[in-house]
C-alpha positions in Angstrom: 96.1 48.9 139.2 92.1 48.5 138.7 91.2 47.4 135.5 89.4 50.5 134.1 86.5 48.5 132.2 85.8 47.3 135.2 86.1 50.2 137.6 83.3 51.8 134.8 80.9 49.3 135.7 80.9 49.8 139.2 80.7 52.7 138.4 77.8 52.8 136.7 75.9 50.1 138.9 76.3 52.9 141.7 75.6 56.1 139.6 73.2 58.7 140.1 71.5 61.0 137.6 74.8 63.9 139.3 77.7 61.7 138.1 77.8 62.1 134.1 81.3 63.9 135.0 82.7 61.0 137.0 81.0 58.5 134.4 82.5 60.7 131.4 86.2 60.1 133.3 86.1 56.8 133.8 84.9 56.2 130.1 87.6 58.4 128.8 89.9 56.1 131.3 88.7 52.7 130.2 89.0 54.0 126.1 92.5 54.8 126.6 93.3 51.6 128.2 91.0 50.0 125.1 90.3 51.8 122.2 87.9 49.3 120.9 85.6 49.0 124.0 82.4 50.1 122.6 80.5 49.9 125.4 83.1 52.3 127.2 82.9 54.8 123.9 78.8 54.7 124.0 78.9 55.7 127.6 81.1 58.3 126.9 78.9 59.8 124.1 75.3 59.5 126.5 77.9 61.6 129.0 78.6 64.0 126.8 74.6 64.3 126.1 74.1 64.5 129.2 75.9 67.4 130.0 75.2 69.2 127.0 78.5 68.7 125.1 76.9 68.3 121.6 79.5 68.8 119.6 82.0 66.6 121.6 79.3 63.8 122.1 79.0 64.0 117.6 83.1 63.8 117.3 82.9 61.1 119.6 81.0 59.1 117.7 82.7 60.4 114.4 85.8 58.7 116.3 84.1 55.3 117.1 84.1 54.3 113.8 80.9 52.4 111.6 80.3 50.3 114.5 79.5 52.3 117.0 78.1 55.0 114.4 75.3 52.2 114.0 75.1 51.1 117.6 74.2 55.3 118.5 71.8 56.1 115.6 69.3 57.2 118.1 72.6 59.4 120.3 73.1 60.8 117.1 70.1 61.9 116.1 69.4 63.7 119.1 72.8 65.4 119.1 72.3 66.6 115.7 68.7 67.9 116.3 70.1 69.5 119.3 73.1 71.3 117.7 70.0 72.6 114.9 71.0 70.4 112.1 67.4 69.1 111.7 67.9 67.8 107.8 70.6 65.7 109.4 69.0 64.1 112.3 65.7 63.2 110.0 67.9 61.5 107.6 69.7 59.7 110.9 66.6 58.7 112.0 65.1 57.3 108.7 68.8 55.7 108.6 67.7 53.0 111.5 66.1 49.6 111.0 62.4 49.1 111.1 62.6 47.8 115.1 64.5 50.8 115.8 61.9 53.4 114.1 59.1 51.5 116.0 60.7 52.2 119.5 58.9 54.9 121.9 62.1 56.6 121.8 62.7 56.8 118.3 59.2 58.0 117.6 59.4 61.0 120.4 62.5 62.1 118.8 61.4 61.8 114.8 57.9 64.0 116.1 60.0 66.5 118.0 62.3 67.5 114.8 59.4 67.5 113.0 58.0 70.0 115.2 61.7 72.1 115.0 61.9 71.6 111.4 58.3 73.5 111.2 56.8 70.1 109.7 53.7 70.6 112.1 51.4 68.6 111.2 53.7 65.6 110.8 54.8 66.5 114.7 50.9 66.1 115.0 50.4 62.9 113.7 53.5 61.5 115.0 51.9 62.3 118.9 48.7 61.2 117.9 49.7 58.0 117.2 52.2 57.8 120.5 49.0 58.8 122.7 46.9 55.8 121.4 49.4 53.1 121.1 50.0 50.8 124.2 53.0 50.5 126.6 53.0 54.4 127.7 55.0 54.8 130.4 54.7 56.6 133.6 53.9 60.1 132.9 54.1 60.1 129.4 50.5 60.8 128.9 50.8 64.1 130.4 54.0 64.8 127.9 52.0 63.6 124.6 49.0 66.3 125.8 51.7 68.8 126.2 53.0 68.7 123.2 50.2 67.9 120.9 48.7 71.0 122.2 51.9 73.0 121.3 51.8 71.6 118.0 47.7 72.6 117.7 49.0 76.3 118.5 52.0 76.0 116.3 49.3 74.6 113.8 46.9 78.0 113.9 49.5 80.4 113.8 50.6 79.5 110.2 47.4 79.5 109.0 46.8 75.5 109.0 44.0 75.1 111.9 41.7 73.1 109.8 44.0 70.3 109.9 43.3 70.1 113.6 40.3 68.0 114.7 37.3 69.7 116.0 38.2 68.9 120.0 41.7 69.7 119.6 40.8 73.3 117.8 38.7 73.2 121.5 39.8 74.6 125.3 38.8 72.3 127.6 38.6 72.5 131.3 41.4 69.5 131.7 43.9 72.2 129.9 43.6 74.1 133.7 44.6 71.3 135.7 48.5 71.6 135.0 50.5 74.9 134.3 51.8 73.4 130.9 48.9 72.7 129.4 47.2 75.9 130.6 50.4 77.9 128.8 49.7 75.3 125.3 46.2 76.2 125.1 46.7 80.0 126.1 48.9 79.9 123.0 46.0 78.6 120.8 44.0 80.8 122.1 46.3 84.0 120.9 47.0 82.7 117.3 43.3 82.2 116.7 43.0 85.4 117.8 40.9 85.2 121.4 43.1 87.1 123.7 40.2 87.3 126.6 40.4 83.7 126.9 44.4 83.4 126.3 44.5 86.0 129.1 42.4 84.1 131.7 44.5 80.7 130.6 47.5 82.5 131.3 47.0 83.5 134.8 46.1 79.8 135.4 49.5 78.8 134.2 51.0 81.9 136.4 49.0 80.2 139.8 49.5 76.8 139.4 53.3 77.2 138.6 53.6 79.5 141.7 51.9 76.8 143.5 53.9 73.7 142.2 55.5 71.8 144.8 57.6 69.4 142.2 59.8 72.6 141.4 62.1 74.4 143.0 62.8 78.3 143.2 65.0 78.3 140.5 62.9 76.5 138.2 59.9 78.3 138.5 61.6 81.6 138.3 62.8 79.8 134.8 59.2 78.7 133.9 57.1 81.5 135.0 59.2 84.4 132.6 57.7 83.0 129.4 54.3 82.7 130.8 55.2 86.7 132.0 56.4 87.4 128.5 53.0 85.8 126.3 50.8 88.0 128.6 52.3 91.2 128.5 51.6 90.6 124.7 48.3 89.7 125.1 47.3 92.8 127.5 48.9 94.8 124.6 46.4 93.4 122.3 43.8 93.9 124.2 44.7 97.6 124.8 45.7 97.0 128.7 48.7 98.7 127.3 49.6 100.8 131.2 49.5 97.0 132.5 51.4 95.2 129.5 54.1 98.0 130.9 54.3 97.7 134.1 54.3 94.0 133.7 56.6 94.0 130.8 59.4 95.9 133.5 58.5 93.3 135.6 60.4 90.8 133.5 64.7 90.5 133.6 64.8 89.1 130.1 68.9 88.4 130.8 67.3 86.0 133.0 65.5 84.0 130.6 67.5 80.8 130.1 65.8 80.1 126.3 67.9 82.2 123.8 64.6 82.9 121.6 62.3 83.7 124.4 65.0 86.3 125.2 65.2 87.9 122.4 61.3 88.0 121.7 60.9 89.4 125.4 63.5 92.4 124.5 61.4 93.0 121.4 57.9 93.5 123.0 59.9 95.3 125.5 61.3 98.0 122.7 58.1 97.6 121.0 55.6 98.8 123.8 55.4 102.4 124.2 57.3 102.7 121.1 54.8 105.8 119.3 56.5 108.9 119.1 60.3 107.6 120.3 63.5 108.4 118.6 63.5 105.8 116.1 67.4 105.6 116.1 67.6 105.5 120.2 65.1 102.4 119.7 67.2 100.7 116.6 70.1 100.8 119.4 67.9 98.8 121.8 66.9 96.3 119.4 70.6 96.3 118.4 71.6 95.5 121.4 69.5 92.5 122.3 71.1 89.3 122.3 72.1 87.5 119.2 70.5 83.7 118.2 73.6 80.7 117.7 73.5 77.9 115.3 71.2 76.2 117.4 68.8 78.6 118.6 66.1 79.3 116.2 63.3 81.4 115.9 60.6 80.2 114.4 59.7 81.6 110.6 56.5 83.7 111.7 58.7 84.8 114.5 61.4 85.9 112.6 59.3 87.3 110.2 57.3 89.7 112.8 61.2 90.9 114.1 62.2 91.3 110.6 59.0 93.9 109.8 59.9 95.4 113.2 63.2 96.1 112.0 62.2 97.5 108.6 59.9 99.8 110.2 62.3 101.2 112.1 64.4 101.8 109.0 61.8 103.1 107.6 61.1 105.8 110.2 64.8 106.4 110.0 65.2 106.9 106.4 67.2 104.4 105.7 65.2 103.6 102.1 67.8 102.5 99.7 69.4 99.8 102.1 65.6 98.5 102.6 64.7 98.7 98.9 67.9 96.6 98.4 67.3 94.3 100.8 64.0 93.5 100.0 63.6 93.4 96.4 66.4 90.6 97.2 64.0 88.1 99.4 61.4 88.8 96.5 63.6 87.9 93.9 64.6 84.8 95.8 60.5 84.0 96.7 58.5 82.2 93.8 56.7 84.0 92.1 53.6 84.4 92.3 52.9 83.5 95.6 49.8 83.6 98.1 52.7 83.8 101.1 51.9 86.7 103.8 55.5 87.3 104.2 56.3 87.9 100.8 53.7 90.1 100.1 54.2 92.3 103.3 58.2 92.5 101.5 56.3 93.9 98.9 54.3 97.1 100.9 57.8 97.4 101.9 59.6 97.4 99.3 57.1 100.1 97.6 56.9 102.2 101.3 61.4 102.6 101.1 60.8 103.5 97.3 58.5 106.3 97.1 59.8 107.5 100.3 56.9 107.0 102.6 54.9 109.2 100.3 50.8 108.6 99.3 48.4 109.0 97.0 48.7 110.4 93.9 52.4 111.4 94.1 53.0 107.9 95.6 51.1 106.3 92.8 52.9 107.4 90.1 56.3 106.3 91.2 55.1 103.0 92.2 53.0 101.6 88.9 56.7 101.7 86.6 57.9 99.1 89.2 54.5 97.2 89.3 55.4 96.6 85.2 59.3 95.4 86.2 57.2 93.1 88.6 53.7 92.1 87.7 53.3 89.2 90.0 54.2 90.8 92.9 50.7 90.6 95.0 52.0 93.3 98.1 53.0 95.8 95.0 49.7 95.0 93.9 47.7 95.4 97.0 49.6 98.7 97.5 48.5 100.3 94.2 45.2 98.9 94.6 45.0 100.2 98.2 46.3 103.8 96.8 43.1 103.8 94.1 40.9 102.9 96.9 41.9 106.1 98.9 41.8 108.4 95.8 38.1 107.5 95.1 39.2 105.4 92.0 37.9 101.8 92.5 37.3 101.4 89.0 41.2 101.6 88.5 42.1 98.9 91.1 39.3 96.7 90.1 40.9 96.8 86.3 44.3 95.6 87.6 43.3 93.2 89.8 41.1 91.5 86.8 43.7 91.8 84.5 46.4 90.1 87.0 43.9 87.2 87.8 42.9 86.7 84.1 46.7 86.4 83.7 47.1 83.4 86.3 44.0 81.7 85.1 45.3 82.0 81.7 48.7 80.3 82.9 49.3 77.0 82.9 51.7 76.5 85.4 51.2 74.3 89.0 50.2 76.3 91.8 49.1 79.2 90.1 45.3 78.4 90.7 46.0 78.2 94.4 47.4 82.2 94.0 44.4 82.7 92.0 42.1 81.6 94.4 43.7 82.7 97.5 41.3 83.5 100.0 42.6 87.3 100.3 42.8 88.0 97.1 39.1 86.6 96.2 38.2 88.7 99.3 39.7 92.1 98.0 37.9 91.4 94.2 34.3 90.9 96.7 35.4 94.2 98.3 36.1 95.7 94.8 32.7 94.4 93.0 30.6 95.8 96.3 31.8 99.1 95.7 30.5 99.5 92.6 27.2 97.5 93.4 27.9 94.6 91.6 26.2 91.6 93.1 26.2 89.3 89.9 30.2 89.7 89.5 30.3 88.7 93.0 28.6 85.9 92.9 30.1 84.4 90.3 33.5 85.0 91.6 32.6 83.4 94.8 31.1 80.6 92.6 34.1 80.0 91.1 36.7 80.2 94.2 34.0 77.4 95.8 34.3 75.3 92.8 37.8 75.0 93.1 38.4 75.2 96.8 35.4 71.9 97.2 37.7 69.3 95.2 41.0 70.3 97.6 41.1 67.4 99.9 43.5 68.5 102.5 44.0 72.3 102.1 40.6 73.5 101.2 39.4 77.2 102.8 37.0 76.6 105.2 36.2 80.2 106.0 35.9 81.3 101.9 33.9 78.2 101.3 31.6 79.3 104.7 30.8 82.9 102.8 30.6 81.7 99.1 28.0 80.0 100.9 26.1 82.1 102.5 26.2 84.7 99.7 25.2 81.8 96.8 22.1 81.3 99.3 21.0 84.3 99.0 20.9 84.6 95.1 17.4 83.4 93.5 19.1 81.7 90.5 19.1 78.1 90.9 22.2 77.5 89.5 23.7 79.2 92.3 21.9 77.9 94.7 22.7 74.3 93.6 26.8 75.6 93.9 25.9 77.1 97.2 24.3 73.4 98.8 27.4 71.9 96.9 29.3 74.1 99.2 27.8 73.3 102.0 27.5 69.8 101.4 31.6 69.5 101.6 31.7 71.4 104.8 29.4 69.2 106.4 31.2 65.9 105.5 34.3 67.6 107.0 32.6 68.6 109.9 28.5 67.5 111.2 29.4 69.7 114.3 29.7 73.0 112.0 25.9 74.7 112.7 26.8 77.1 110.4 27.6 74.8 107.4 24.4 72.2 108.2 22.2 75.1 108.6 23.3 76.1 105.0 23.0 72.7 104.2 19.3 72.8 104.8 18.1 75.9 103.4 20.0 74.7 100.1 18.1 71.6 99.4 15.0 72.4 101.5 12.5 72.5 98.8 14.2 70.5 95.9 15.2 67.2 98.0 13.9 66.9 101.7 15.0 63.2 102.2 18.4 64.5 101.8 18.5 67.2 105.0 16.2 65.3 107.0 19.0 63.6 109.4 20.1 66.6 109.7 17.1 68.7 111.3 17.4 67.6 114.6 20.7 69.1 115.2 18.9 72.6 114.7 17.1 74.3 117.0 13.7 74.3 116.4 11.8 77.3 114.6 9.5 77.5 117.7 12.3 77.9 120.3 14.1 80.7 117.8 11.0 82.8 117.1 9.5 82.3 121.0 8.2 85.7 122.1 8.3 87.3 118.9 5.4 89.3 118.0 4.9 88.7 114.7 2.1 91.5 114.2 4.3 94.3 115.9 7.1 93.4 113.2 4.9 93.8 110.5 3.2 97.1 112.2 6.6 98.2 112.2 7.6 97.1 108.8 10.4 96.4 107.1 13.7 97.8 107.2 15.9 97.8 104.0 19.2 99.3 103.7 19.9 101.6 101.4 22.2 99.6 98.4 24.5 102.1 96.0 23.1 101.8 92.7 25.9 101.6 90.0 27.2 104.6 88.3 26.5 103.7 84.6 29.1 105.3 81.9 26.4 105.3 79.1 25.7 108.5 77.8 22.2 109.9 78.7 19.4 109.5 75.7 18.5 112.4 73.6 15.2 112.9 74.5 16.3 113.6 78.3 18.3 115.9 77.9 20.2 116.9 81.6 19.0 119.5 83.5 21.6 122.6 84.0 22.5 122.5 87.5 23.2 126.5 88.8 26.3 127.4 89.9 26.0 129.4 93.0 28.8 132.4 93.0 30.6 132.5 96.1 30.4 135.8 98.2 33.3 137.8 98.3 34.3 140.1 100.6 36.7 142.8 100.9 40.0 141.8 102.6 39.4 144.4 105.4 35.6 143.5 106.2 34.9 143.4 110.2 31.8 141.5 110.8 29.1 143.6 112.2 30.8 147.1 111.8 29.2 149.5 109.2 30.5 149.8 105.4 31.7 153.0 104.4 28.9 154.6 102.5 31.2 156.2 100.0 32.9 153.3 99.1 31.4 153.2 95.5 32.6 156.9 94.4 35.9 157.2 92.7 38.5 158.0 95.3 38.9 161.9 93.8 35.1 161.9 94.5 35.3 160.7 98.3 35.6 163.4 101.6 38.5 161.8 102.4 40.6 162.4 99.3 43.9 164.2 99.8 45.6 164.8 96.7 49.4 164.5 96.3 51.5 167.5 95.1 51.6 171.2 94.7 50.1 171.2 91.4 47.5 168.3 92.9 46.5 170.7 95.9 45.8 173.6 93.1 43.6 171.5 91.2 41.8 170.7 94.4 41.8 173.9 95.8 40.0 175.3 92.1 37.4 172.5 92.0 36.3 172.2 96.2 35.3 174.5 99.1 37.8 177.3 100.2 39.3 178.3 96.3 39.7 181.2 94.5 35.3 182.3 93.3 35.9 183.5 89.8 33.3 186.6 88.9 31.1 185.2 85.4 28.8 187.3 83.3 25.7 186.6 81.1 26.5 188.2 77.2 22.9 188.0 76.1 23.6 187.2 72.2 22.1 189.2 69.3 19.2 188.5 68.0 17.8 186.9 70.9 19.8 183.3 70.0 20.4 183.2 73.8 23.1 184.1 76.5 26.5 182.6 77.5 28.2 182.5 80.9 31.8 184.6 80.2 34.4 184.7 83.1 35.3 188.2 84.2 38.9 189.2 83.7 40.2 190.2 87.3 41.7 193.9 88.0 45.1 193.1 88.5 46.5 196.0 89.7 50.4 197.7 88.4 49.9 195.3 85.3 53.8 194.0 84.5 56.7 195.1 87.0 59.2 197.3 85.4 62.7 195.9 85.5 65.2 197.9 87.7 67.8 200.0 85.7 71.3 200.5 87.2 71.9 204.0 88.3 
C-alpha cells in the first residue's frame, strides 16, 4: 500500500485549480493514517475553503489543535468572515504576528471585513495604502480600483463623502474602460444623488460585460442581473417608471446567485407600480421573497429602506398597534437623543400607527401627550413641528424646537452638541426664523452652528458650513462677516479646488486684508470674462428688481393715537332655496299668504270666511241713518227678508 503522505504530495505537485475534492480525500486519507501531519490537516482546511465548506474548514481547524490553529490564522480568518462572524475574524486577524499583518494577504482580508463590518473608511484607508505600496502583483491594480471605488460609494450613501478625497468623490473616464469599475462609480453616482450620470455609467457596465470575452455565458448572465437590478432603480428615480417596468420583468431574480441582491431585486420589483394595489396582496409578495442566512447580510441602510417598506405596508393595512409596538421598541433601544436618520424616521412612524394615519389638528392633539413621555425624540418632534407648519402655526413649532435645543445646549452630556448642531435640524430652525422674517435670528444661528462645526477636524459639515457662509456674507455687521471668512477660511484649507468656498474666501477679507486673498485670485475667473457682454446702462434703464420680503407680524398692541380703522363686513346675499337664475320673482311674494291670488284656504269654515271677504259671496244690503242733530251718518246693515220665519215642528196626528 502507498504511503498516503506521500500519495498527497503527488498529488498536489499535479493538481489543478478542479481537484480540491480529490486533494480534500487524500488529506482526509493521509490524517487517518497520521493524525499529527499538519501539513496534511492544513491542506484539508484550504480544501474545504475551497469548496465553500466554511463551517467544516472552522471544525477542522478546531480539531488541529494550538498548532495548527496558529499555523492557519490567515484560513481562519477568512472562514470566519465568510460564515458572517466579522467581530471574530478582526480579532483573528489582530491575533497574528507583525510579519503576518504586513503580508498582501493579510491586509486584503483585514480591508475587506472592514468593508463587511460597515467600517468604511478604515476599508478605505486599508486599499489606499495596498495601491501605493510596492510588490503588487499581476492584476491587483485593477482589484484595489475596484474596490476602493465600492468603498467611495459605500462611503456617500451613509452620509460620510467628505472623507473621500476630491478625485475619488470624481467620475473619471478610466471608470468606463472595465464593466466593474463602470458598475462602482454608477453606484456613486446614485448615492450622491446624480441618476443621469449613474444611468449612462450603467449601460457601460451592461456593454462591456456583454462584450467580455474572459467570461463565459454563465458568468455574465450572473454579472449582468445586478447591473439590471441598480438601473431599473435608477429609471424609477428619474420617472422612466414604464421602462424601470418593463426592465424590472426582464430580470429572474431566483436567478441571482447573491442572496441580498435577490432579495433587494424582489423588493423594487413589489415596489414599482405599487400606488393604488391591495396592500395585503403586496405584504404576500414581499412575504414571500427569499429569506437572508447567517451569513448573508444586508447592509444597515439597506435594511433600513426594506424595514420602512414593510412598515408602510402595515401601515396601509392597519396594522397600528403591532407597529406602535415594534417601534417604540428600536427607539427605546437607540440613544437618545440622536441626529441618526433611521431613528428619527422610527419616530414619524411611530406617531403615523398611533394617531391612526390621521392630520392636523385632530392628529396633533393625540401626538403632543407622547412628545412629553419622550422629549428627545427628534422624528416625534419633526412630526409635530411639521403638523404646526400645515395648520398655519409656525409660531408654535418655532417655540418647541427652541425649547428642545436650549435643553441640549443646557446639557452637559458628550455628543449632545453634535444633535444640537445637526445639520437638519439647524436647517429646519432657518426654515422656521424665514417664516416669520427673521434675518437676525438666523444669522446668529447659522453663526453659531459654523462656530462649532470649524473646530471638528474629521466630521465637520461641509454643506452647513458652505451656507452659514454665504448667508454671514451677506449681513453688513462686521462681526459676522469676520465668522463668515472664518468659515470660509476652513473650507478652503480642506479643499483649494472648492470655487465656492475661495470665492467666499475673497469677498470676506477683500477690503480688511488683501495680502491674505491675493494667491488666491487667480483661481477665479476674472470680472472681465464674467460681466463680458453685459450692458451695464440697459441694467440700470431697467432697474432693479427686489423681491418682495414678509415683514414680521408684530404682537404689540397698536398705540392710542392710531386707533384701527373698522373694516366693513360685507353681508352675504341670500337667496331663496327655490331661486332659478334668470326666471322672474313672483311679484306677490311680499304679501302675507291670505293676501296672495293664489291663496286657497283649508276647511269649511275657512272657505266661508273666504267666500264673505272675496269676489263671488253673499252682497249684504247697508243703509246710511243720518244721526240727529246733524252729528253725522252711520253705515247700518239691512236685516234680510227671510221668508216663513221659524219652521213649525210637525205634530203627530
Amino acid at each position: 500500500m502507498a504511503n498516503p503522505a506521500a500519495a498527497l504530495t503527488s498529488l498536489l505537485r499535479s493538481s489543478s485549480i478542479q481537484d480540491h475534492d480529490e486533494i480534500l480525500k487524500a488529506a482526509n486519507a493521509a490524517i487517518k493514517a497520521s493524525k499529527h501531519d499538519i501539513h496534511a490537516q492544513r491542506t484539508r482546511v484550504v480544501a474545504l475553503l475551497k469548496l465553500d465548506r466554511f463551517d467544516d474548514a472552522l471544525r477542522a481547524i478546531a480539531e488541529g489543535g494550538d498548532s495548527l490553529e496558529t499555523q492557519c490564522l490567515f484560513e481562519k480568518s477568512y472562514a470566519l468572515y465568510k460564515s458572517g462572524r466579522l467581530e471574530d475574524a478582526e480579532k483573528t486577524l489582530e491575533a497574528a504576528s507583525g510579519s503576518s499583518k504586513s503580508s498582501r494577504a493579510f491586509r486584503h482580508l483585514a480591508a475587506q471585513v472592514a468593508y463587511r463590518a460597515e467600517k468604511f473608511s478604515d476599508a478605505a484607508s486599508a486599499y489606499r495604502r495596498l495601491s501605493q505600496a510596492p510588490g503588487s502583483l499581476p492584476g491587483e491594480e485593477n482589484d484595489l480600483k475596484i474596490n476602493l471605488l465600492a468603498t467611495s460609494a459605500q462611503l456617500e450613501w451613509n452620509g460620510q463623502g467628505h472623507l473621500l478625497r476630491e478625485e475619488e468623490r470624481q467620475s473619471s473616464r478610466d471608470h468606463l474602460e472595465a464593466f466593474e469599475t463602470a458598475y462602482n462609480a454608477a453606484c456613486t453616482c446614485i448615492a450622491r444623488g446624480d441618476f443621469t450620470r449613474a444611468s449612462v455609467f450603467l449601460k457601460r457596465a451592461q456593454d462591456l460585460c456583454e462584450a467580455s470575452e474572459d467570461l463565459t455565458a454563465d458568468e455574465k448572465k450572473a454579472e449582468l442581473l445586478p447591473i439590471m437590478v441598480q438601473h431599473a432603480y435608477v429609471l424609477t428615480n428619474l420617472g422612466k417608471e414604464a421602462e424601470a417596468a418593463a426592465l424590472q420583468k426582464s430580470i429572474a431574480a431566483s436567478e441571482i446567485p447573491e442572496a441580498p441582491t435577490r432579495v433587494i431585486a424582489q423588493n423594487n420589483q413589489v415596489a414599482i407600480g405599487v400606488a393604488g394595489r391591495n396592500p395585503f396582496l403586496t405584504q404576500r409578495l414581499l412575504e414571500s421573497a427569499a429569506k437572508l442566512s447567517s451569513s448573508d447580510k444586508l447592509f444597515a441602510y439597506q435594511a433600513s429602506v426594506l424595514r420602512s417598506n414593510r412598515y408602510a405596508l402595515d401601515l396601509q393595512a392597519q396594522k397600528f398597534d403591532g407597529i406602535e409596538s415594534s417601534t417604540s421598541k428600536l427607539i427605546l433601544q437607540s440613544p437618545s437623543p440622536t441626529a441618526s436618520v433611521e431613528v428619527a424616521g422610527l419616530g414619524v412612524i411611530n406617531a403615523a400607527a398611533h394617531t391612526h394615519m390621521r392630520s392636523g389638528a385632530e392628529a396633533l392633539k393625540q401626538i403632543l401627550p407622547l412628545l412629553e413621555r419622550r422629549p428627545t425624540d427628534i422624528g416625534l418632534l419633526l412630526t409635530v413641528i411639521q403638523l404646526y407648519v400645515q395648520l398655519q402655526n409656525p409660531g408654535r413649532a418655532l417655540s418647541l424646537l427652541e425649547a428642545f435645543l436650549k435643553r441640549l445646549e443646557a446639557a452637559a452630556t458628550p455628543g449632545y452638541e453634535d444633535v444640537r448642531f445637526a445639520p437638519g435640524l439647524v436647517a429646519v430652525a432657518v426654515a422656521l426664523y424665514r417664516l416669520q422674517g427673521r434675518l437676525n435670528s438666523i444669522r446668529a444661528e447659522l453663526a453659531k452652528a459654523s462656530s462649532y462645526w470649524r473646530v471638528k477636524s474629521k466630521d465637520s459639515a461641509s454643506s452647513l458650513l458652505r451656507e452659514a457662509g454665504m448667508e454671514l456674507l451677506r449681513s453688513s455687521n462686521r462681526e459676522d462677516i469676520a465668522s463668515a471668512g472664518e468659515t470660509f477660511k476652513n473650507l478652503v484649507a480642506k479643499s483649494d479646488k472648492d470655487m465656492m468656498a475661495v470665492a467666499g474666501f475673497v469677498a470676506s477679507f477683500a477690503s480688511d486684508h488683501y495680502p491674505r486673498i491675493e494667491p488666491y485670485l487667480e483661481s477665479l475667473t476674472p470680472v472681465e470674462k464674467l460681466t463680458a457682454g453685459t450692458n451695464v446702462q440697459d441694467l440700470v434703464n431697467a432697474g432693479v428688481a427686489s423681491v418682495p420680503t414678509a415683514a414680521p407680524r408684530s404682537k404689540k398692541r397698536p398705540v392710542d393715537g392710531e386707533p384701527e380703522k373698522a373694516t366693513k363686513r360685507r353681508r352675504k346675499i341670500r337667496l331663496p332655496k327655490n331661486y332659478e337664475e334668470g326666471k322672474q320673482p313672483d311679484p306677490e311674494r311680499w304679501l302675507p299668504l291670505r293676501d296672495r291670488s293664489t291663496y286657497r284656504p283649508k276647511g269649511k269654515k275657512g272657505r266661508k270666511r273666504a267666500q264673505e271677504i272675496t269676489q263671488g259671496g253673499v252682497v249684504r244690503e247697508e243703509e246710511t241713518l243720518e244721526l240727529v242733530g246733524g252729528a253725522g251718518a252711520v253705515k247700518v246693515e239691512k236685516a234680510s227678508n227671510v221668508q216663513g220665519g221659524k219652521k213649525k215642528k210637525k205634530g203627530k196626528k
